[in-house]
Structures are given as C-alpha cells and as structure tokens.
FIKOLZA-1660 file (N, C-alpha, C; in steps of 0.1 Angstrom, whole numbers, plus 5000, padded with zeros to 4 digits):
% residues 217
   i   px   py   pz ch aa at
   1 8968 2101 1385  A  X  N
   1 8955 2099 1378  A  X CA
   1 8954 2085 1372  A  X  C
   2 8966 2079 1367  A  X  N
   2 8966 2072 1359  A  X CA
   2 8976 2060 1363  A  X  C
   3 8972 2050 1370  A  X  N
   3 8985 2039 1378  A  X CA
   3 8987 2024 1369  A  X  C
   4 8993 2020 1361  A  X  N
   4 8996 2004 1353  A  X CA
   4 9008 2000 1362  A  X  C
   5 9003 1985 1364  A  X  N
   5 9017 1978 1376  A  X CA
   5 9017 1963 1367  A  X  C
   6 9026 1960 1364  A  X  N
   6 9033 1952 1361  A  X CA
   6 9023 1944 1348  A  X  C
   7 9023 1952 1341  A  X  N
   7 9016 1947 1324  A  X CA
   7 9016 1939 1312  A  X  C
   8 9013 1927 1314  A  X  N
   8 9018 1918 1306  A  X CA
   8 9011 1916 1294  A  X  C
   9 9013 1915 1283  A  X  N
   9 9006 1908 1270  A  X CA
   9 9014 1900 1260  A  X  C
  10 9007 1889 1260  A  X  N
  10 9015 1880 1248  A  X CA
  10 9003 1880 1233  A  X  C
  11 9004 1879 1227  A  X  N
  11 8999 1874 1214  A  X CA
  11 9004 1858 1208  A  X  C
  12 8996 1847 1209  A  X  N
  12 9003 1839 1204  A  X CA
  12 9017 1836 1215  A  X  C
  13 9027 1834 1210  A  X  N
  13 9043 1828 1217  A  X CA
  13 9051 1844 1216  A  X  C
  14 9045 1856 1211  A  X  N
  14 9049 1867 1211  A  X CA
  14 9047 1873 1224  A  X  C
  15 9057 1874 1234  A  X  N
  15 9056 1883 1246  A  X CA
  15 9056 1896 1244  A  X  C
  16 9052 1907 1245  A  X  N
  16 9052 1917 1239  A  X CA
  16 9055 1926 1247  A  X  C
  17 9044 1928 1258  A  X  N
  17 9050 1935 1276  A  X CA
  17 9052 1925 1286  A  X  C
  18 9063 1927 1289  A  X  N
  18 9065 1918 1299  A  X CA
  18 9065 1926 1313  A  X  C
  19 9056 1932 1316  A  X  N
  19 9057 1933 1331  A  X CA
  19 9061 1950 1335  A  X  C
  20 9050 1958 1328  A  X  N
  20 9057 1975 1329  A  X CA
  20 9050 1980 1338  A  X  C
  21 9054 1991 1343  A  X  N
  21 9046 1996 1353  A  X CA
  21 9047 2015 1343  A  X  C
  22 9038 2022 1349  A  X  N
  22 9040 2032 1341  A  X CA
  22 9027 2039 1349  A  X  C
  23 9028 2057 1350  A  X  N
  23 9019 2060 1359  A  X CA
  23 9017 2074 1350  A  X  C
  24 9003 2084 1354  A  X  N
  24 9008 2097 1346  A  X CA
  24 9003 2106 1357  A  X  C
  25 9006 2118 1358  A  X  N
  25 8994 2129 1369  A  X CA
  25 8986 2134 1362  A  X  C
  26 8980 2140 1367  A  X  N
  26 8967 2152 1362  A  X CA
  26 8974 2165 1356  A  X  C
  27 8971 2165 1344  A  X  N
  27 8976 2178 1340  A  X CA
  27 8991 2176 1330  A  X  C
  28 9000 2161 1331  A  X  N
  28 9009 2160 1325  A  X CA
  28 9009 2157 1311  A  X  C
  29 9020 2160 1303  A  X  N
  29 9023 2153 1294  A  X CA
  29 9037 2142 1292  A  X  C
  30 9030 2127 1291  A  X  N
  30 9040 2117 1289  A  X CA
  30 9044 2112 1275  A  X  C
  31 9055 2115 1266  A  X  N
  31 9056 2109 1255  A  X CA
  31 9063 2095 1256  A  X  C
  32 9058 2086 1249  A  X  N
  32 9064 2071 1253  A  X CA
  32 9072 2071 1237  A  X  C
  33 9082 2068 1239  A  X  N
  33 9093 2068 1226  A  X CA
  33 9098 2052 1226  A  X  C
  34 9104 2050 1215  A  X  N
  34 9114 2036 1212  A  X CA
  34 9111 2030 1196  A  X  C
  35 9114 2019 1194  A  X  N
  35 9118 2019 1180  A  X CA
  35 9108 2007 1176  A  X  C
  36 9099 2006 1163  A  X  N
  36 9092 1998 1165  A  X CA
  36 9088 1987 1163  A  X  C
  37 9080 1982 1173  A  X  N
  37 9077 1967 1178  A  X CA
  37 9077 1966 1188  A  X  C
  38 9083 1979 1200  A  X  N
  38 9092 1976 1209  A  X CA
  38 9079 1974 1225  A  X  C
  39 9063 1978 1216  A  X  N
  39 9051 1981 1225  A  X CA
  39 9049 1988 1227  A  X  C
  40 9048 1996 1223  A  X  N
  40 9046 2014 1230  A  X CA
  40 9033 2011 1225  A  X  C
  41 9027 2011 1213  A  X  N
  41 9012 2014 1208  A  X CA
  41 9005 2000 1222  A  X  C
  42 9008 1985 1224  A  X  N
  42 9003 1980 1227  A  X CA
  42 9001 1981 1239  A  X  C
  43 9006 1986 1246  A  X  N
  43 9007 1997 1259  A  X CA
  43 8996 2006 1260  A  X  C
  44 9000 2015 1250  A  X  N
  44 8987 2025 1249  A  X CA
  44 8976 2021 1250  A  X  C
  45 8972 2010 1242  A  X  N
  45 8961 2002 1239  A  X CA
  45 8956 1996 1254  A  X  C
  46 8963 1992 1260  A  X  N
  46 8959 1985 1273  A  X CA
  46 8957 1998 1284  A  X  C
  47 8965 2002 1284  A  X  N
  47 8958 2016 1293  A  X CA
  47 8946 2026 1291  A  X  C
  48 8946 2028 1275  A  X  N
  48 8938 2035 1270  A  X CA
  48 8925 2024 1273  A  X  C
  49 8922 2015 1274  A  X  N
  49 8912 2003 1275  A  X CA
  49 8906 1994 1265  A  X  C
  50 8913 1997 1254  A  X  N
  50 8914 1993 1243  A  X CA
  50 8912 1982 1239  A  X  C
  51 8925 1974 1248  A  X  N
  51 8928 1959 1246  A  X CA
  51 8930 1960 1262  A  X  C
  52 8927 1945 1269  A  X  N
  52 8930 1939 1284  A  X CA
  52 8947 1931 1284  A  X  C
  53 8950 1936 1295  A  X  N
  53 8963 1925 1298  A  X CA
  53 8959 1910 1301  A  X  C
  54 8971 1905 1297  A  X  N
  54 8971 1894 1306  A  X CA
  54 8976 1889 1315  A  X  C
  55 8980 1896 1326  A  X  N
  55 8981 1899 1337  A  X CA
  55 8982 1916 1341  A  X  C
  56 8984 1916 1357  A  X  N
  56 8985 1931 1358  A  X CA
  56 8974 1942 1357  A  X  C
  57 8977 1952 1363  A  X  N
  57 8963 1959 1367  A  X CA
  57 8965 1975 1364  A  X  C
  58 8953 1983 1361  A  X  N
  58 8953 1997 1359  A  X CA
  58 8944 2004 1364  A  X  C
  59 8947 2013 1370  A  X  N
  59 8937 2021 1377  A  X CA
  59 8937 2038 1374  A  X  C
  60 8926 2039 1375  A  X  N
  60 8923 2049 1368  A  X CA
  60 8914 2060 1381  A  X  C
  61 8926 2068 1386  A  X  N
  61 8917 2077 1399  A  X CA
  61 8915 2064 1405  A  X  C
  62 8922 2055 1410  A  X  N
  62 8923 2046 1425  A  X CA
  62 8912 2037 1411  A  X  C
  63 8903 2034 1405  A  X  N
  63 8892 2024 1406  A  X CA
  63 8901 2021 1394  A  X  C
  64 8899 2001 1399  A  X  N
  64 8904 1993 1389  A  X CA
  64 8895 1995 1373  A  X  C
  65 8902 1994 1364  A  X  N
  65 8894 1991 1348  A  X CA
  65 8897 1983 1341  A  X  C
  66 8909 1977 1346  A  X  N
  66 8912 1964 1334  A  X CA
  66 8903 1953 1337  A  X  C
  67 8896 1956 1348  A  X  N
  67 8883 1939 1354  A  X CA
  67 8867 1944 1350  A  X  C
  68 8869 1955 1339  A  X  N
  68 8856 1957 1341  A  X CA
  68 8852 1946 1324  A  X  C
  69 8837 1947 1327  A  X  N
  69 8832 1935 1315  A  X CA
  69 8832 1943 1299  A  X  C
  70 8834 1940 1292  A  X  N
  70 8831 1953 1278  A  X CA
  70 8821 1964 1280  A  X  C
  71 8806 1958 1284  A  X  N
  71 8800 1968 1284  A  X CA
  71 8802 1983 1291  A  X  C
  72 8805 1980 1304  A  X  N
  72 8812 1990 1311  A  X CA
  72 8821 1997 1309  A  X  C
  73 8832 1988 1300  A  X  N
  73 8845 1994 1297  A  X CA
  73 8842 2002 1285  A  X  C
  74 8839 1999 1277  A  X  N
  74 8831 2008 1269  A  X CA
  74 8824 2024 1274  A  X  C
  75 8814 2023 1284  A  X  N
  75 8809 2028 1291  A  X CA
  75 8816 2043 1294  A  X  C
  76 8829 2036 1300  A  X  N
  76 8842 2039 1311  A  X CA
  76 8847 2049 1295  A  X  C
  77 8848 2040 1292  A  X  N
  77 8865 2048 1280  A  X CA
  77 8852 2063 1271  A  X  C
  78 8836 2058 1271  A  X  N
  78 8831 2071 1261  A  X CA
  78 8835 2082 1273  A  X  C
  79 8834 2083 1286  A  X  N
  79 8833 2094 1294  A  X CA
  79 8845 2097 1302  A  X  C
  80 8854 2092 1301  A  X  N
  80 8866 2094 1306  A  X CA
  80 8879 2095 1300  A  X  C
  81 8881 2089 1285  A  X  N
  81 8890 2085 1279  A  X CA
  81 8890 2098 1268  A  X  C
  82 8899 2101 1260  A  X  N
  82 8902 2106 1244  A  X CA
  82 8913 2100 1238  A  X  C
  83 8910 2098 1227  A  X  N
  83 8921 2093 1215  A  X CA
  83 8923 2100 1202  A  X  C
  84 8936 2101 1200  A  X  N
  84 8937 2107 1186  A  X CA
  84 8946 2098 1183  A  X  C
  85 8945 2094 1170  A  X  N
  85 8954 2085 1161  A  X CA
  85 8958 2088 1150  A  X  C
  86 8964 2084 1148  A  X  N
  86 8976 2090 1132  A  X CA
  86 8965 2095 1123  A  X  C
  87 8955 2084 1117  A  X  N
  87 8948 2087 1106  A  X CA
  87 8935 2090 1109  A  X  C
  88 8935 2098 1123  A  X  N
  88 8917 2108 1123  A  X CA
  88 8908 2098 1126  A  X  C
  89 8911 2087 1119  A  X  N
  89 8894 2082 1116  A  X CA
  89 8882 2091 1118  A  X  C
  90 8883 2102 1114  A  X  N
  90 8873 2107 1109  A  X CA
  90 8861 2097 1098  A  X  C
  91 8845 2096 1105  A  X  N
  91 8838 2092 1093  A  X CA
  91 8832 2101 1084  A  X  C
  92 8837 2096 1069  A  X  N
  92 8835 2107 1058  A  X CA
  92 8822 2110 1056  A  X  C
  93 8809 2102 1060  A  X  N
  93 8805 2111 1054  A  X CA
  93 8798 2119 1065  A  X  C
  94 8800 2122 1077  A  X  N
  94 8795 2134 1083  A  X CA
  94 8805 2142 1083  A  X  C
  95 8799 2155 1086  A  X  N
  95 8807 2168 1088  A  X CA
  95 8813 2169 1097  A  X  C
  96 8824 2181 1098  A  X  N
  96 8835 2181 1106  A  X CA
  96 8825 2185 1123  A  X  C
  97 8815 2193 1123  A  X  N
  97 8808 2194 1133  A  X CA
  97 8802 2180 1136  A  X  C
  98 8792 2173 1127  A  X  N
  98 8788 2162 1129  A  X CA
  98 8799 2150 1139  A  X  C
  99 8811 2152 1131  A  X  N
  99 8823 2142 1139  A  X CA
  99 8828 2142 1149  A  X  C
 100 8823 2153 1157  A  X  N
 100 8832 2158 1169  A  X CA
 100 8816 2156 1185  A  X  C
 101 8807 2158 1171  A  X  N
 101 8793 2155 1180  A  X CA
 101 8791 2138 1187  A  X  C
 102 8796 2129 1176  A  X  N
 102 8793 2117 1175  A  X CA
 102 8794 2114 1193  A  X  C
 103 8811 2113 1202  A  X  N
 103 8807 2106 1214  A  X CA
 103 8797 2111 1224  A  X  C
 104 8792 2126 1222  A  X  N
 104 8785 2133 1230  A  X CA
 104 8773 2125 1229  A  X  C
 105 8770 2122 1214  A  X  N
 105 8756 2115 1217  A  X CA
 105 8754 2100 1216  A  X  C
 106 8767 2093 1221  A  X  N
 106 8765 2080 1223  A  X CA
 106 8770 2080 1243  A  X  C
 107 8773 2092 1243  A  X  N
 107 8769 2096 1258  A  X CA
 107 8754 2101 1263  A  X  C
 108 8746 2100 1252  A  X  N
 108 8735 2108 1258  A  X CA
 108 8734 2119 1264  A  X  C
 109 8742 2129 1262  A  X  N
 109 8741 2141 1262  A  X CA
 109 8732 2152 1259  A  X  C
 110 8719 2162 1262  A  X  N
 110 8711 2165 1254  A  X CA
 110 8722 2170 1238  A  X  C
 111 8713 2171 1226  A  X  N
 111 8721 2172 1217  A  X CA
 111 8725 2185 1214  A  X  C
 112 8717 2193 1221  A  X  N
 112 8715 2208 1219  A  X CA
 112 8730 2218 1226  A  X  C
 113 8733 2207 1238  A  X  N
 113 8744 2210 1247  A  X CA
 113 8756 2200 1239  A  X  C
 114 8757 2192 1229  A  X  N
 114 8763 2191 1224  A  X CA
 114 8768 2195 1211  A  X  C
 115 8759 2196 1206  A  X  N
 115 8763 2204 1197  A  X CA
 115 8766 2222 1198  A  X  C
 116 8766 2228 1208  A  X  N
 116 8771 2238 1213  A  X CA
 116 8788 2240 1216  A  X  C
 117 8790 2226 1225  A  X  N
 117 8801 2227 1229  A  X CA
 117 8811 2226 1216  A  X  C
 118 8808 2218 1205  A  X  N
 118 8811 2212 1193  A  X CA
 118 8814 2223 1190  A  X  C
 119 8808 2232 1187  A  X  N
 119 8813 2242 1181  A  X CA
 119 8822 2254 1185  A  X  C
 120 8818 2252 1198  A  X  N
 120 8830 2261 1210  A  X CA
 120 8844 2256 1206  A  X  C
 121 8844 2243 1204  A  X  N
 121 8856 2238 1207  A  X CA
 121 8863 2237 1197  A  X  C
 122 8855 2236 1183  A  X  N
 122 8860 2241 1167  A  X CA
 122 8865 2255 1167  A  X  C
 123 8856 2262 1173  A  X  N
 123 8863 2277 1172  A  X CA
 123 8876 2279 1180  A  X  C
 124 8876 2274 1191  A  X  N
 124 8886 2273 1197  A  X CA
 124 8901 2267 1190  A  X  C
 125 8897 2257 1187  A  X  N
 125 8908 2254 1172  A  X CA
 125 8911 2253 1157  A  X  C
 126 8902 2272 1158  A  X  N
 126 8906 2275 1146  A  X CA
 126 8900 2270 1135  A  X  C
 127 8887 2265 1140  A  X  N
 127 8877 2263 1126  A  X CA
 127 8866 2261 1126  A  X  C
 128 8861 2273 1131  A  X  N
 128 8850 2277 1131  A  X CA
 128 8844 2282 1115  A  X  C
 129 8851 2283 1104  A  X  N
 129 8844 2286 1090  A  X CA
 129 8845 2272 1081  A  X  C
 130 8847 2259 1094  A  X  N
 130 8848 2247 1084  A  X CA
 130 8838 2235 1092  A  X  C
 131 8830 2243 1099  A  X  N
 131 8821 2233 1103  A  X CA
 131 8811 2222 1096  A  X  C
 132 8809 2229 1089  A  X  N
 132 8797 2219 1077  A  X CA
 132 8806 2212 1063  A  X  C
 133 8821 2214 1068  A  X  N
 133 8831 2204 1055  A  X CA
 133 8831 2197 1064  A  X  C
 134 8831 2184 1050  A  X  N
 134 8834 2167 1055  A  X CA
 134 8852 2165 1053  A  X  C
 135 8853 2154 1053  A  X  N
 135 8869 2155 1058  A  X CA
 135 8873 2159 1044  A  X  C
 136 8869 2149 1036  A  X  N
 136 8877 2149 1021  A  X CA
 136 8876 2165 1014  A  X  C
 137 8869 2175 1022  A  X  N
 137 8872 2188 1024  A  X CA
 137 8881 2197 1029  A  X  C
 138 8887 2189 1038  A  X  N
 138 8894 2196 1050  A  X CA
 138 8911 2189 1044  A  X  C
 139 8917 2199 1048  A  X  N
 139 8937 2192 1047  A  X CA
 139 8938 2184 1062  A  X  C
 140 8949 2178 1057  A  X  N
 140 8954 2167 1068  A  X CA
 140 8951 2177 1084  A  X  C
 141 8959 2188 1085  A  X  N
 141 8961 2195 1095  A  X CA
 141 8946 2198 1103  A  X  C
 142 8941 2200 1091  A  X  N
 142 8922 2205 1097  A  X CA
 142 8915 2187 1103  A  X  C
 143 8917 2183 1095  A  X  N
 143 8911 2170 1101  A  X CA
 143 8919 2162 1113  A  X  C
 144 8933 2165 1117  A  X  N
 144 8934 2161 1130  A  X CA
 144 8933 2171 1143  A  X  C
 145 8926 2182 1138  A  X  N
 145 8923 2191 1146  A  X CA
 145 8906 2187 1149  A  X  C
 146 8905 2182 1137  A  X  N
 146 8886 2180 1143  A  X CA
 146 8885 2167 1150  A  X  C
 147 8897 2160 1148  A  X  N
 147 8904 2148 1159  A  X CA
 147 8902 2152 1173  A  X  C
 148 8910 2161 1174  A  X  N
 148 8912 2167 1186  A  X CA
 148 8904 2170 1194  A  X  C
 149 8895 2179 1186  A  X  N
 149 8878 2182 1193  A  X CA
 149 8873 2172 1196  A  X  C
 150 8869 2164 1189  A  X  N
 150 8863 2146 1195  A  X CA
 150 8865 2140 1199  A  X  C
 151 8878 2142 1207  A  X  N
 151 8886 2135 1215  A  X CA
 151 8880 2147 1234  A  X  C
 152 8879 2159 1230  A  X  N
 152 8876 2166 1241  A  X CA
 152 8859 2168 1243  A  X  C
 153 8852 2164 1234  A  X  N
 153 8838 2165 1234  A  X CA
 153 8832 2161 1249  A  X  C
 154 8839 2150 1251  A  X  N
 154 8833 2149 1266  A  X CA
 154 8841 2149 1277  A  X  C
 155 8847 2159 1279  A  X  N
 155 8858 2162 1286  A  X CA
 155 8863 2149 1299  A  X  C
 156 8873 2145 1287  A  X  N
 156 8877 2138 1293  A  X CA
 156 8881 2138 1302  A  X  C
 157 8891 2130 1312  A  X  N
 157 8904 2126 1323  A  X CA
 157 8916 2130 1315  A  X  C
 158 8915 2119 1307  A  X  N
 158 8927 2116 1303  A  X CA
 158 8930 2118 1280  A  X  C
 159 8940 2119 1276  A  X  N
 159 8941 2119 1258  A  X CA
 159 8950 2109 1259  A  X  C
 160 8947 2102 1252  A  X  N
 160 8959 2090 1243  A  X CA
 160 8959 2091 1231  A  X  C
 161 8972 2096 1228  A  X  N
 161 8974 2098 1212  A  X CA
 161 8983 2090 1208  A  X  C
 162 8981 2080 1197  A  X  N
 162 8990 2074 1189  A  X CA
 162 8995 2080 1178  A  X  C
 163 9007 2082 1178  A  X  N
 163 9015 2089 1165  A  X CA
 163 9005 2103 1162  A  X  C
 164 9001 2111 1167  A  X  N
 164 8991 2123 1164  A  X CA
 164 8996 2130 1151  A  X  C
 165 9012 2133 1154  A  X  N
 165 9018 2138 1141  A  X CA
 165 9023 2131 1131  A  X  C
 166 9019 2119 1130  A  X  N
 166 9033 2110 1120  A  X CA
 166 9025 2111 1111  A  X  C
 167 9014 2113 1105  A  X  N
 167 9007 2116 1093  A  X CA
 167 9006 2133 1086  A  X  C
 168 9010 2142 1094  A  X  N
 168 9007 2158 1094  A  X CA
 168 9027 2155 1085  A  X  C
 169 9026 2173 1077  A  X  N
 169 9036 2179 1074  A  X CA
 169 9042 2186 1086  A  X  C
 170 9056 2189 1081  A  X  N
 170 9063 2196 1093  A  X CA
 170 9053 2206 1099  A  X  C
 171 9052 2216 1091  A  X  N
 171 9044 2226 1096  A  X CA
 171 9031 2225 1102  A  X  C
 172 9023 2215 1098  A  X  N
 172 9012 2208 1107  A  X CA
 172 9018 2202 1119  A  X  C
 173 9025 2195 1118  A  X  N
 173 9031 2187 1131  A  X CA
 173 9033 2197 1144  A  X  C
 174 9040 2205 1143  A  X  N
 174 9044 2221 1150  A  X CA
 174 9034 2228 1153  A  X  C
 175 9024 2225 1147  A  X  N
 175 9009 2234 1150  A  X CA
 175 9001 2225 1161  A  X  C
 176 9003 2213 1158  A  X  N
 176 8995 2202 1164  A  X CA
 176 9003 2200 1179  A  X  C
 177 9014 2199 1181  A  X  N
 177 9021 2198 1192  A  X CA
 177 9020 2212 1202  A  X  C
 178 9021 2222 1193  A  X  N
 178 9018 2238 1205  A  X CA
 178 9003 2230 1207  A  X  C
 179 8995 2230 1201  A  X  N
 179 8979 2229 1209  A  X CA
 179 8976 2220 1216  A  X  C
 180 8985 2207 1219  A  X  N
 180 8983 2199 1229  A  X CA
 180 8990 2207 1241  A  X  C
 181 9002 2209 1248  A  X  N
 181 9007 2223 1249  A  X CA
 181 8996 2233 1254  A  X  C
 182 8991 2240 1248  A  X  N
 182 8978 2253 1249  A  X CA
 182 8966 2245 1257  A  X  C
 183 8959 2230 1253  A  X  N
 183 8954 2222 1255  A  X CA
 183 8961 2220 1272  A  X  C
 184 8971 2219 1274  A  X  N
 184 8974 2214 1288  A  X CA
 184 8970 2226 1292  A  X  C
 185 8978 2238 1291  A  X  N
 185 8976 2253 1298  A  X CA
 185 8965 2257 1302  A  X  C
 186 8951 2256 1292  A  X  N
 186 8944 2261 1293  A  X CA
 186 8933 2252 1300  A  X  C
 187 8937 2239 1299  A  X  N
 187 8922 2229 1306  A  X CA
 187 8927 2222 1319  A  X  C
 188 8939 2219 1320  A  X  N
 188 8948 2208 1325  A  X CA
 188 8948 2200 1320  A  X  C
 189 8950 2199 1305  A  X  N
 189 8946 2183 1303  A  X CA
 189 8956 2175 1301  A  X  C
 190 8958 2160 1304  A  X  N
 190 8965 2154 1309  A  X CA
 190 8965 2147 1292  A  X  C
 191 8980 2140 1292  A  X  N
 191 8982 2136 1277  A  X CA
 191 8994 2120 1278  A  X  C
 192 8989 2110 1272  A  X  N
 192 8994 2105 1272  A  X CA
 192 8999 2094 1255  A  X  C
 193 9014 2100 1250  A  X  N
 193 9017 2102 1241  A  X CA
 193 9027 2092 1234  A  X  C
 194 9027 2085 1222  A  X  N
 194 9035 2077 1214  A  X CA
 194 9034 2085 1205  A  X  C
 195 9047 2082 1198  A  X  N
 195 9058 2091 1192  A  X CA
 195 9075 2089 1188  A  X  C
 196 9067 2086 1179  A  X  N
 196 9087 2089 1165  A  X CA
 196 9092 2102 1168  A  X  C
 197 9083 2115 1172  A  X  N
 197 9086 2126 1164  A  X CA
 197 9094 2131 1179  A  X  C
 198 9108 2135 1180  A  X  N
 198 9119 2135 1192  A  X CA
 198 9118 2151 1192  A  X  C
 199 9111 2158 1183  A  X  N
 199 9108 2169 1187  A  X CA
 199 9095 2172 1203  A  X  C
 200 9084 2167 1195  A  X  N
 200 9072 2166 1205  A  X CA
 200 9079 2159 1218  A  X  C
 201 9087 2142 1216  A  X  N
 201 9091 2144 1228  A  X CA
 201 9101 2149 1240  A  X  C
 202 9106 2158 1233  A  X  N
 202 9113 2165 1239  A  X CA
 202 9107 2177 1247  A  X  C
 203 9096 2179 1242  A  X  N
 203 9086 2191 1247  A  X CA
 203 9081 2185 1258  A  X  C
 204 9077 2175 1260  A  X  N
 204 9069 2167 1270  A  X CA
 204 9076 2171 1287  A  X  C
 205 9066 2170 1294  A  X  N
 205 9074 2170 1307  A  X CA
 205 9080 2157 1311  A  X  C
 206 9078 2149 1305  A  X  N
 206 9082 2135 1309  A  X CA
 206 9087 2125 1297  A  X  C
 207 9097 2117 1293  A  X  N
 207 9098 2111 1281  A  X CA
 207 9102 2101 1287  A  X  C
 208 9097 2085 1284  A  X  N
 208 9097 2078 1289  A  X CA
 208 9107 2064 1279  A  X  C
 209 9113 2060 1273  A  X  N
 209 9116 2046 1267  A  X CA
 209 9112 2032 1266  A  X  C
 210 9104 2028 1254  A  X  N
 210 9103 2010 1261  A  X CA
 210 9113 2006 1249  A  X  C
 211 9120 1993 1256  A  X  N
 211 9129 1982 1247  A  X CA
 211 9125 1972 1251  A  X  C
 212 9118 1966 1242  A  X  N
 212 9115 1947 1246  A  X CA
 212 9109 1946 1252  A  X  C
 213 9095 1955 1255  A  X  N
 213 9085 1950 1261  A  X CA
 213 9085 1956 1275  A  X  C
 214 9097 1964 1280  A  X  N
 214 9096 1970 1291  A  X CA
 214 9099 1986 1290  A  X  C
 215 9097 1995 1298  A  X  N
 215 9103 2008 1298  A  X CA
 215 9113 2009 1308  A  X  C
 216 9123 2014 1299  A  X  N
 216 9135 2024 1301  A  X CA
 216 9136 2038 1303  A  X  C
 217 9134 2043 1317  A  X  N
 217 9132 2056 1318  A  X CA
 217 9141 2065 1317  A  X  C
% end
C-alpha cells in the first residue's frame, strides 16, 4: 500500500534520515520503535505527508505523493490519510461529535452523511452517551478515542499514530491498543505506528528499529 525508498532529511547540518526505505501492506500493523532523536516521528511525518524529503520518493498505491504541490497534498492526506497523536488535538471548544465531523466536512461530504457516520463510529467506540461533551469533559482515554474516530471519519488507506498511548494510563493504554487490533479485524485497517510502549509493539505484526537515521529491522 504504502512504498518510501531511500528518505532523506536534514534540518540545518542535522542529518536526520539518511536514506530509509520502509513499506507497509493493506491491512498491517507496523510499529516503528528506537530511542529518541533516532527519527522515527520524522519519518512518520514524511510518509504521513506531513513534512517532504529531501530526497527520495513515496508512494502511496503505485502514485507518487511526495511531488505533489501543498494544495493537493493536502487534498491527498484529508481523504486517504488518518492521524492520532499523543495529545488528541482535539479542538475544545466543539463537541466530541462536532470533532470527529470536522475532516468530513472540509471533504465536502453532505453533512447529514457525516454526521451519521460520526456517530456510528462513536458508538462503535463506546461513546455514544458522550457525544455533545467537549474534551475538557471527557478523561484522557475518552478523548483519544474521539481521536480515533476522526482519524476514520473518512475512511481512510492508511492511520499514522504518533505515540497514541504515551499520554493515556496503563489501563487506557491496553484499551487503546486492543481497538487498533479490533480496528484492523473488523475494517482491514492498515496502521502505521511510533512507539516507546514495547508492549503495543510487540503486538504488531511487524516491529521495525531506526538508529541514526536509518532502520534496523
């Protein structure tokens, strides 16, 4: 699904990737592990479409995306991409339905069919009696769950999660990792994962290593 060949990024005189290649299928979960600094998030960032290499190419289903212009790429990442990140970024002041509606309707989606699915997909994880709470309502656990939903609103390709659990308690963490897990079973959905937590990646069908800007598989 998912092909990066030889991925370079410097910042400044900071080499950071020197040249990785990394691929995912349909339906997998990849957890990228190592210690930090070592690139793993800047990686994500460049695959995810985030940030462009400077050198090196990714393709996404055979069609290049690292050459596409912002607008596009933009375009590209609202309908094909999901992201969950440590801290939600949830915006506070809409509702946990409101938050999960947001990329549906910067896809132009009718809203009617968005906000349907919004709610399918709340109930689906377990919070359907917290629709109309804003975050500063909800516990950590509940708000990277309404993460999650807004990350599937437009059913993506592909999830890129940065650190999903490094902000959740044990027992959130464990909740959060079975539903990515249930999330693969039930949709195929494909996951591509950074990660401190050696539990989750050990769950993974794939655990990958970067040191120094390359991976160690």
């Amino acid at each position: 699904m998912l092909k990066a060949t030889n991925i370079q990024k410097s910042y400044d005189k900071l080499h950071v990737l020197k040249g990785v290649d990394f691929s995912v299928g349909k339906g997998e979960i990849v957890s990228i592990v190592g210690k930090s600094g070592a690139g793993k998030s800047t990686l994500l960032h460049i695959i995810g479409t985030l940030d462009k290499p400077d050198k090196g190419s990714v393709l996404f289903n055979g069609k290049e995306i690292s050459t596409l212009n912002a607008k596009d790429l933009a375009s590209f990442r609202n309908q094909h991409i999901g992201f969950i990140f440590q801290f939600h970024h949830l915006l506070p002041e809409f509702t946990a339905l409101e938050n999960v509606c947001i990329p549906g309707f910067i896809l132009k989606t009718p809203e009617n069919q968005v906000r349907k699915k919004a709610r399918e997909l709340l109930d689906y994880l377990g919070l359907s009696d917290r629709l109309n709470h804003k975050p500063s309502q909800l516990s950590g656990g509940e708000q990277q769950r309404v993460a999650v939903a807004r990350a599937l609103i437009n059913d993506p390709g592909i999830i890129f999660a940065d650190e999903p659990s490094g902000n959740l308690d044990s027992a959130s963490s464990k909740e959060l990792h079975q539903l990515l897990f249930q999330l693969r079973d039930d949709f195929q959905q494909t996951f591509v994962i950074v990660t401190h937590n050696e539990e989750l990646a050990e769950m993974s069908d794939r655990k990958v290593e970067m040191q120094d800007g390359l991976l160690v598989v």
